[in-house]
C-alpha positions as CSV (number, residue, x, y, z in Angstrom):
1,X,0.0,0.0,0.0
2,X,2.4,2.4,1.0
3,X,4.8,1.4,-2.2
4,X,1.6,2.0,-4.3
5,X,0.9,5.4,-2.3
6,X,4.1,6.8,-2.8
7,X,5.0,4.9,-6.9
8,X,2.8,6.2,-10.0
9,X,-0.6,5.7,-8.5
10,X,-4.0,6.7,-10.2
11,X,-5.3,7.7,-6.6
12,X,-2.9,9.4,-5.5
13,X,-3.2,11.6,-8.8
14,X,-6.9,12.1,-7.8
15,X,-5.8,13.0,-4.4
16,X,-3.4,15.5,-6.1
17,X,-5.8,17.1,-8.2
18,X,-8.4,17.5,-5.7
19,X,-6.0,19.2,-3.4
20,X,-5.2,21.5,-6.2
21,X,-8.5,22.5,-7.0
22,X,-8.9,23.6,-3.3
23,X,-6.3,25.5,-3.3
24,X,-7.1,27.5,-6.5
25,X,-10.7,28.0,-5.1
26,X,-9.1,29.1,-2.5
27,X,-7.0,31.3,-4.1
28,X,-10.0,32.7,-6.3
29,X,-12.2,33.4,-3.1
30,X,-8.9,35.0,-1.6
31,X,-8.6,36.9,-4.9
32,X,-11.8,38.3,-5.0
33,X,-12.4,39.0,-1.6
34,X,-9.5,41.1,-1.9
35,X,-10.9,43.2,-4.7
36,X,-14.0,43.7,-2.9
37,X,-12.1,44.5,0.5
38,X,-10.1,47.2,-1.7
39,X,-13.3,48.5,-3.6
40,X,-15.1,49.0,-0.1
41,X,-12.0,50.8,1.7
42,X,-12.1,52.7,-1.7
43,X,-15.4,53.9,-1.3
44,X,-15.3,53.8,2.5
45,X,-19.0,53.1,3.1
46,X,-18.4,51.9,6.7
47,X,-16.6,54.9,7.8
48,X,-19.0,57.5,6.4
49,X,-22.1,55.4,8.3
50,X,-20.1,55.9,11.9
51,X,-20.1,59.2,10.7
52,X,-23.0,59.6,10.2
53,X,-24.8,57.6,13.1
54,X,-22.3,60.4,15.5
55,X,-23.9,63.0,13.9
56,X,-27.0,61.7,14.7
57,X,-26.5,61.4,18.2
58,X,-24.4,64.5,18.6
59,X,-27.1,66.4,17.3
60,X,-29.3,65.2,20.4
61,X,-27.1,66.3,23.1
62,X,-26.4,70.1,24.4
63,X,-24.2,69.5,27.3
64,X,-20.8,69.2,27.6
65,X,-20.1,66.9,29.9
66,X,-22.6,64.5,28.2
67,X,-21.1,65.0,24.5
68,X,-17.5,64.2,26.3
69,X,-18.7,60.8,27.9
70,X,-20.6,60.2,24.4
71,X,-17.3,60.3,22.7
72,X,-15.1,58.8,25.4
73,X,-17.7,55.7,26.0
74,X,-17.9,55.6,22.0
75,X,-13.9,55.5,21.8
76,X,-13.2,52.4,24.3
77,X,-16.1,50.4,23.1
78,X,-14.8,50.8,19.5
79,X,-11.3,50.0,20.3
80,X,-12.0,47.1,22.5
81,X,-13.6,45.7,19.8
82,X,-10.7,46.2,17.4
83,X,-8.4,44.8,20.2
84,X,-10.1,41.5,20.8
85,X,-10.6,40.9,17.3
86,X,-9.1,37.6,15.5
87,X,-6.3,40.0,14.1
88,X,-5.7,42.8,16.6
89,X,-5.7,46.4,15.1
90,X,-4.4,49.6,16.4
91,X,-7.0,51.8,18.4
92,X,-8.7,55.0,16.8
93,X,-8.1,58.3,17.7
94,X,-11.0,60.7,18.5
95,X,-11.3,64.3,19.0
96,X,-14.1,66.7,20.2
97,X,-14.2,70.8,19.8
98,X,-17.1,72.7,20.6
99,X,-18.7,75.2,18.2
100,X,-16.1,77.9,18.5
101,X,-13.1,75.4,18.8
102,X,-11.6,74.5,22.1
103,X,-10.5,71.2,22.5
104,X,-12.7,69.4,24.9
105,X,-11.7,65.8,25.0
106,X,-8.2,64.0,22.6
107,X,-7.4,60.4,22.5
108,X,-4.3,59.7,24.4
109,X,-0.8,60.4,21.7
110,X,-2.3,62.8,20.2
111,X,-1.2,65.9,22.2
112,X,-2.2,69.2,20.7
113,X,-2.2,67.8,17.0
114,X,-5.3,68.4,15.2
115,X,-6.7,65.7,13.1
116,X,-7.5,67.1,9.9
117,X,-10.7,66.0,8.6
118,X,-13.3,66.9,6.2
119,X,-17.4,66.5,6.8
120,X,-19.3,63.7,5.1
121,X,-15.4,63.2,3.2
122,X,-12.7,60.3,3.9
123,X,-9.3,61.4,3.6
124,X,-6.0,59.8,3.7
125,X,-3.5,61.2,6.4
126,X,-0.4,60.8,8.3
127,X,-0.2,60.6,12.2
128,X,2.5,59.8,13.2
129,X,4.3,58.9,10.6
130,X,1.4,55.9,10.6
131,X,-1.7,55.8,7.6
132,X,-4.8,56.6,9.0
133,X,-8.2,57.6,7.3
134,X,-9.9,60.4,9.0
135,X,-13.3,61.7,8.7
136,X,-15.4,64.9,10.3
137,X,-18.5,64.2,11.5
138,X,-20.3,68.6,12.9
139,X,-23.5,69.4,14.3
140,X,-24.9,72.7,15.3
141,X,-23.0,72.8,18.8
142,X,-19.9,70.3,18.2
143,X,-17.0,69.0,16.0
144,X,-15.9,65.3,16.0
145,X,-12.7,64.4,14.8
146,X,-12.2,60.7,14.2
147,X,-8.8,58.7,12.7
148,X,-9.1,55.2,11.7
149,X,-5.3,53.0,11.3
150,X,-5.1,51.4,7.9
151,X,-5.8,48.0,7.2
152,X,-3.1,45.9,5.8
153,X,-3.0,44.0,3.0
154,X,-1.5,41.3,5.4
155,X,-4.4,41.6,7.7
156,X,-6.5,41.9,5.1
157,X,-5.9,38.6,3.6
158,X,-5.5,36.8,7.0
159,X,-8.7,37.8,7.6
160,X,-10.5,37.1,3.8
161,X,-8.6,33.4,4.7
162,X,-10.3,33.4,8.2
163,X,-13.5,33.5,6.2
164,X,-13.2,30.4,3.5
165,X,-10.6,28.4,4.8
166,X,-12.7,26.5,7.4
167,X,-15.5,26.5,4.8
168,X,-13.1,24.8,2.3
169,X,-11.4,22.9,4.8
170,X,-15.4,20.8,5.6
171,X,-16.1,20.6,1.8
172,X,-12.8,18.9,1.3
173,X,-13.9,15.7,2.7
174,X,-17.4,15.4,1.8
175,X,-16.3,15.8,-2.1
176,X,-13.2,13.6,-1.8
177,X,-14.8,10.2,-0.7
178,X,-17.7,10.5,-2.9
179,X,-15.0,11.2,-5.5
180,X,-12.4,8.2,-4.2
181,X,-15.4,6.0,-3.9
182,X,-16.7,6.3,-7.5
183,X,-13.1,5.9,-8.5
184,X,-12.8,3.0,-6.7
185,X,-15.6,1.5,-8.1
186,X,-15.1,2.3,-11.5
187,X,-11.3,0.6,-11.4
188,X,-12.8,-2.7,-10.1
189,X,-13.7,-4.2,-13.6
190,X,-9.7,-3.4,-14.5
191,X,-8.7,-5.4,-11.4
192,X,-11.1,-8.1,-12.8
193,X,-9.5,-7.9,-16.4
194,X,-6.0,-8.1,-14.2
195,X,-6.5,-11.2,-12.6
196,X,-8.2,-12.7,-16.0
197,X,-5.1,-11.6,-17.7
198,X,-2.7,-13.6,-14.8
199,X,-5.2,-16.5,-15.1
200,X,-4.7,-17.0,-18.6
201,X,-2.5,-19.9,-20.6
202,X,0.6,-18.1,-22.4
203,X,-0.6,-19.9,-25.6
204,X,-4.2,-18.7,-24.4
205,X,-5.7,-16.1,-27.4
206,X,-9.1,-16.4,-27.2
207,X,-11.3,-13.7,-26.3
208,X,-11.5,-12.4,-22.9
209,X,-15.4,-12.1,-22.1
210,X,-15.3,-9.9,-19.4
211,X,-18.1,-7.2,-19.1
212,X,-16.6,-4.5,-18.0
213,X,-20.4,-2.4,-17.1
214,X,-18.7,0.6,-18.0
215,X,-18.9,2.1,-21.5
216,X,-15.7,3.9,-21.5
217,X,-13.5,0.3,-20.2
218,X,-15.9,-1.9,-22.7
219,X,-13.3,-0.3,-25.1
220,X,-10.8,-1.4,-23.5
221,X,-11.8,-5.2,-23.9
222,X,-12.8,-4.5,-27.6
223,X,-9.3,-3.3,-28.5
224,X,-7.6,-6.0,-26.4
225,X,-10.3,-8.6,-28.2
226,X,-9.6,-6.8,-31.7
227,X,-5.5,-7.5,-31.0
228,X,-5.9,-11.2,-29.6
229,X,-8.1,-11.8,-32.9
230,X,-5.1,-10.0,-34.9
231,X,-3.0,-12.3,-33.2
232,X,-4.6,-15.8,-33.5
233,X,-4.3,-14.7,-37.3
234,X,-1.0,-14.3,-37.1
235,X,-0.2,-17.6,-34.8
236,X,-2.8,-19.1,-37.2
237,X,-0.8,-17.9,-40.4
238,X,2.5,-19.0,-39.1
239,X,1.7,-22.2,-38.6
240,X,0.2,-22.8,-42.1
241,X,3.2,-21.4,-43.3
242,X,6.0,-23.5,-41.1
243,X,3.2,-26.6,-42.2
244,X,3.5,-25.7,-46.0
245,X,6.9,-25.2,-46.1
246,X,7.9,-28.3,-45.0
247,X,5.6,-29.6,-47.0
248,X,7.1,-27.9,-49.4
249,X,10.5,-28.5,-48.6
250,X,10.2,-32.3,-48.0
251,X,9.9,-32.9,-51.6
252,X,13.2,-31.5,-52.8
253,X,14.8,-33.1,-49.8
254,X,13.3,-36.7,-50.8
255,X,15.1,-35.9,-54.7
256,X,17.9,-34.3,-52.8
257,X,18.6,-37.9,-51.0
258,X,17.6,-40.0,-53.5
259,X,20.2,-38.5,-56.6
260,X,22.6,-39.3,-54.2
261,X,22.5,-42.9,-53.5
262,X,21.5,-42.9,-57.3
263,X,25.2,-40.9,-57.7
264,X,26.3,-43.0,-55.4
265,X,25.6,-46.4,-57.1
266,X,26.1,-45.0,-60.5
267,X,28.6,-47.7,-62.3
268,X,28.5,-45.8,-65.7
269,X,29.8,-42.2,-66.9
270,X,25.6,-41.2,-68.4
271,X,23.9,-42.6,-65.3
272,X,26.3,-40.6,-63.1
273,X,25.9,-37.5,-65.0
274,X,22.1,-37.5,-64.9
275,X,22.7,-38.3,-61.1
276,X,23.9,-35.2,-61.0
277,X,21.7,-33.2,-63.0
278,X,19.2,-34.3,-61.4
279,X,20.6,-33.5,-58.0
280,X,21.8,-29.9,-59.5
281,X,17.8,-29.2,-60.3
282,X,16.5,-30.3,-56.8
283,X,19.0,-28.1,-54.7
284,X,18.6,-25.3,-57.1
285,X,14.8,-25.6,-56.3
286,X,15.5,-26.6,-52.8
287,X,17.9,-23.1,-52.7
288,X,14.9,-20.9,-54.3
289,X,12.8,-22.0,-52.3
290,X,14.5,-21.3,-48.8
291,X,15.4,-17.9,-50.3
292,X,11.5,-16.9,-50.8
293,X,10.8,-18.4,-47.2
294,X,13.2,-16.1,-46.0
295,X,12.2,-13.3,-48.0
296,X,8.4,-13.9,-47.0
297,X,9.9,-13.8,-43.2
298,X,11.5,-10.6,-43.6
299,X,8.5,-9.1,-44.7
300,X,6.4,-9.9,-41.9
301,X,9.1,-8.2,-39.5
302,X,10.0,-5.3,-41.8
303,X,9.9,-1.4,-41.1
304,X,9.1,0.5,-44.3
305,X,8.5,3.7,-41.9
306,X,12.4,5.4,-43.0
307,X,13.6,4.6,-46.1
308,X,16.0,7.3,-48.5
309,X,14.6,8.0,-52.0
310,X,15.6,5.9,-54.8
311,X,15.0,6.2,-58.5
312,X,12.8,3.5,-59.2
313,X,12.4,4.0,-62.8
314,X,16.4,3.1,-63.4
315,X,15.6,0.9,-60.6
316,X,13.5,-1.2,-63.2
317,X,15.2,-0.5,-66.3
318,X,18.3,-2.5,-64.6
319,X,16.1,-5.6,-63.6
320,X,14.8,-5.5,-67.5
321,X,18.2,-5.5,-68.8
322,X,19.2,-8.7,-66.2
323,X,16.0,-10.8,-67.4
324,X,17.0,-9.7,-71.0
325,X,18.7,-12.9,-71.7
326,X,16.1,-15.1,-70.7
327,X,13.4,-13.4,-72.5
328,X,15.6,-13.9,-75.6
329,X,15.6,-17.4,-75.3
330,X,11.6,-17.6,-75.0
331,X,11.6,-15.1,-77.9
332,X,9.9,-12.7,-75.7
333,X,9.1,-9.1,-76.2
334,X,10.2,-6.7,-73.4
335,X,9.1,-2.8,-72.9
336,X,9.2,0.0,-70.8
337,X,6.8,2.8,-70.3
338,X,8.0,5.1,-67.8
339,X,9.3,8.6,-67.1
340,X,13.5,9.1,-67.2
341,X,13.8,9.7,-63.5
342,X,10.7,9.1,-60.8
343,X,12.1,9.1,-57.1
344,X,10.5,7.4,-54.4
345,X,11.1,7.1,-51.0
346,X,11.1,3.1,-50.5
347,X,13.8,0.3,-49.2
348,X,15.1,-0.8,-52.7
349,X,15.2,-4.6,-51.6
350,X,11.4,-5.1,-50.9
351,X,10.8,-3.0,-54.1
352,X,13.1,-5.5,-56.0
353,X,11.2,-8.4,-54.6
354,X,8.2,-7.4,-56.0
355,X,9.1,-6.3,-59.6
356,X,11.6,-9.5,-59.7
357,X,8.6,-11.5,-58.9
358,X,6.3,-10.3,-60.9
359,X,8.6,-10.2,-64.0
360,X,9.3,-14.0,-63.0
361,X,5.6,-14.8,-63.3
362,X,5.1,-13.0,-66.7
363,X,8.7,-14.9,-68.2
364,X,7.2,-18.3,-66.9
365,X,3.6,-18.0,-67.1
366,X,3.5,-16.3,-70.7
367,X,3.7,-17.7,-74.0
368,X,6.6,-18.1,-75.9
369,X,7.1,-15.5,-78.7
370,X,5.0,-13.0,-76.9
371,X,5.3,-9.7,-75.0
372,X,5.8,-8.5,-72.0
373,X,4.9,-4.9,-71.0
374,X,6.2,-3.1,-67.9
375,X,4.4,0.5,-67.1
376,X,5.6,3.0,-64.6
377,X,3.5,6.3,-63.5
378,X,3.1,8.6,-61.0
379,X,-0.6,9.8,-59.9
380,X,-1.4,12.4,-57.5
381,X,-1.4,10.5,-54.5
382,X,0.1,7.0,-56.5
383,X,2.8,5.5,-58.0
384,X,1.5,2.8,-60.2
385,X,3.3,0.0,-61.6
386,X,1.9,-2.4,-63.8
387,X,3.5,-5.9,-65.8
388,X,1.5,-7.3,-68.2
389,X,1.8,-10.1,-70.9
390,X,-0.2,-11.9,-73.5
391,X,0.1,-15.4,-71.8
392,X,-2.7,-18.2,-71.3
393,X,-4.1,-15.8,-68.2
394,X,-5.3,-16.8,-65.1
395,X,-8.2,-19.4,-64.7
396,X,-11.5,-18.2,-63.3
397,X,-11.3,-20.9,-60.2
398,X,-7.8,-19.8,-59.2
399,X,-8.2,-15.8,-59.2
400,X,-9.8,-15.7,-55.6
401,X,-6.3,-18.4,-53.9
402,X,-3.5,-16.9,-56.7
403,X,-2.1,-14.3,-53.5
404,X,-2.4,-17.5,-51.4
405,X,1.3,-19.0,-49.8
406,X,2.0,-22.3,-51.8
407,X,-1.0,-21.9,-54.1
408,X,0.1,-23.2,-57.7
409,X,-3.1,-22.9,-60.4
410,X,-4.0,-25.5,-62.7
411,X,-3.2,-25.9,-66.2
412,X,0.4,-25.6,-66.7
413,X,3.0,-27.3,-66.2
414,X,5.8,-24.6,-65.7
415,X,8.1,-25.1,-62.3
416,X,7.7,-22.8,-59.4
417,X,7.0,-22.8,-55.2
418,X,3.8,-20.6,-55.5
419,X,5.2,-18.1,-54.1
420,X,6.1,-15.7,-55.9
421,X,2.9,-13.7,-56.0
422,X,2.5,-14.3,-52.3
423,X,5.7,-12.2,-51.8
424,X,4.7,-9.6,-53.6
425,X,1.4,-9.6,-52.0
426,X,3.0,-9.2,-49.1
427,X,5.5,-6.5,-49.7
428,X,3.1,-4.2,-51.2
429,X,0.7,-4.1,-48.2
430,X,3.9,-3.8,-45.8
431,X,4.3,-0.5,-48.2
432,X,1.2,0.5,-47.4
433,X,-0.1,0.0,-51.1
434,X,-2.6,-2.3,-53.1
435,X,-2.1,-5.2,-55.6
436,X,-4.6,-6.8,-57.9
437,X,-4.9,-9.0,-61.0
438,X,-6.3,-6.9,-64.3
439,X,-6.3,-7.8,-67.9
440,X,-3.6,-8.4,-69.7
441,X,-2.0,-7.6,-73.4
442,X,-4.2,-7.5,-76.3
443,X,-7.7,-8.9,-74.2
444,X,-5.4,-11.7,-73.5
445,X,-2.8,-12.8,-70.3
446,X,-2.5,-11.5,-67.1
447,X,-1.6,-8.1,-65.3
448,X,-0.9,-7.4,-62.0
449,X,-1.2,-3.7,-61.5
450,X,0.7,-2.5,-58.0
451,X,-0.3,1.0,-56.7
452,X,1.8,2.4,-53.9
453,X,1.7,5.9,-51.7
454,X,4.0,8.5,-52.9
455,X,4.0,11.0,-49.9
């Protein structure tokens, strides 16, 4: 508890926060109690009533020795008052002349110094060398002096803070458990989820069928359902794979070991070379087809997010001129439609894979003494790449599995792993891009067009 109190802790934010806000409230009551407190010493409203009230009772009496008492009685209740208050203040000075005058009574310090005053007026003045605010309050028969210390700021703040501190100080409480107990509540379904979670088989990626009761943590278990589902893809995915390609892998294997006991027993120059041949062919396949596992492997771990520009029409012009050769031999047409120079910000190996792939496909797949067309363009928002021949095409039946891993259609008899289009498949969505089959040459082959962002 008390590592929890004093680590990264949701309630001790809440804690935190609530504390805060009290104190700015505070401060904001503080703030504007102020202003008011300055606004009414402006306008000195409470001074000019005393004032006035002493008029009123001044005006009443015609004797001396009563008016004296008046003012003296008046003086020691009033600064009693000030005395015994929360925060002490400094006593009042009076004064009292008759009509023509003479001094008749003087609070104690102030000797034969005349406040100066000014009827039904507050004025600022020095006694002293200490502020006070003095006021004149004359009837028909006398003249009242009266000086009033300054208030502070200090004391006026102590006592603004004597008036919403305690008030503040109550409300704390009654809003902070209603406040810790909602939050308390509300973080229950995440210790349920928690102890689901620890519960759970590592190998366990099913989904976690917790009701949460909340709408705003049912999202929570949707996302975490949404990535366990991307997940059991994945899991599902690799195992197919690691299943196909030993499949896959167990046939050139078998060949593999059985052209070398043939080699082996071979007693005659022919039946050794075909030996060989034969065992040439099956590593060669064996070798391809490791290499396209361990492409395809790469691209599920690949980060296509910084990569420097290349120019990927040179880029393809190059691959042409290295397939040259074997389109030659199949008496094969090759061309290029694209722009001198188009730069693109792409890793040049996954970009390889899927232009050597696709040029493999049209060179094996397409007919002998036909064409093969390569287009390059850049859209708006596109680059779009397209190869195309004038081949047999793709059956109907296989359109919907030819992305698939492994998947070889029917109806030919040209060798290959299947894939080849998986590959690419695969590199163009890491890329962010699409890739579908079209139409190819003349209303006749195939053509894979491959459409990537250019940012």
């Amino acid at each position: 508890m008390i590592r929890s109190w004093f680590g990264p802790s949701l309630a001790r934010r809440i804690v935190i926060a609530m504390v805060l806000a009290f104190v700015l409230v505070d401060l904001a009551l503080l703030a504007n109690g102020y202003r008011e407190f300055k606004d009414d010493f402006a306008r000195s409203t409470d001074l000019l009533q005393l004032g006035r009230s002493f008029n009123r009772q001044l005006k009443a009496i015609t004797n001396k020795t009563e008016a004296i008492a008046l003012v003296r009685s008046s003086e020691a209740l009033v600064n009693e008052i000030r005395r015994n208050a929360d925060y002490p203040m400094r006593d009042c000075l009076w004064q009292l002349f008759d009509r023509q005058g003479h001094l008749l009574y003087a609070s104690k310090g102030l000797d034969a110094r005349v406040i100066p005053a000014i009827p039904d007026r507050v004025s600022p003045i020095l006694i002293g060398g200490k502020d006070y605010r003095s006021l004149a309050a004359d009837s028909a028969l006398w003249k009242l002096r009266f000086a009033e210390p300054r208030i502070s700021d200090r004391t006026a703040v102590a006592w603004i803070s004597t008036g919403t501190l305690p008030s503040l100080l109550l409300a704390f409480p009654l809003i902070l458990l209603p406040v810790w107990f909602g939050v308390s509540r509300g973080l229950r379904p995440l210790r349920r989820l928690k102890e689901h979670l620890s519960q759970r088989a590592p190998d366990d990626l099913s989904p976690l069928g917790i009701d949460m009761r909340y709408p705003e943590l049912a999202q929570v278990t949707i996302a975490f359902d949404g990535l366990l589902a991307k997940l059991r893809q994945k899991v599902e995915r690799e195992r197919a794979f690691v299943q196909d390609a030993a499949h896959e892998l167990r046939t050139p294997m078998a060949v593999i070991s059985a052209q070398a006991h043939v080699l082996a027993r071979a007693t005659n120059a022919e039946d050794k070379h075909q030996a060989e041949a034969a065992l040439d062919r099956a590593i060669a396949r064996a070798s391809h087809l490791t290499r396209q596992l361990l492409t395809l492997a790469s691209l599920d771990h690949s980060d296509e997010s910084a990569a420097p520009p290349i120019d990927i029409a040179a880029l393809i012009q190059q691959m042409l001129a290295q397939i040259a050769n074997s389109a030659i031999a199949r008496r094969i047409e090759l061309s290029l439609d694209a722009p001198e120079r188009l730069m693109l910000a792409i890793k040049q190996p996954t970009l390889e894979s899927i232009v050597q792939n696709l040029l493999d496909n049209a060179l094996k797949y397409g007919r002998e003494g036909g064409r093969i067309a390569v287009r390059l363009e850049a859209r708006q928002a596109w680059i779009e790449l397209e190869v195309a021949d004038d081949g047999p095409g793709v059956a109907p039946e296989d359109r919907e599995h030819l992305f698939e891993r492994f998947y070889r259609g029917k109806g030919h008899d040209a060798p290959g792993t299947g894939l080849g289009l998986a590959i690419c498949h695969e590199a163009v969505l890491a890329l962010g891009g699409s890739l579908k089959l079209k139409e190819g040459l003349d209303g006749r082959g195939a053509g894979f067009l491959v459409r990537l962002p250019h940012h």
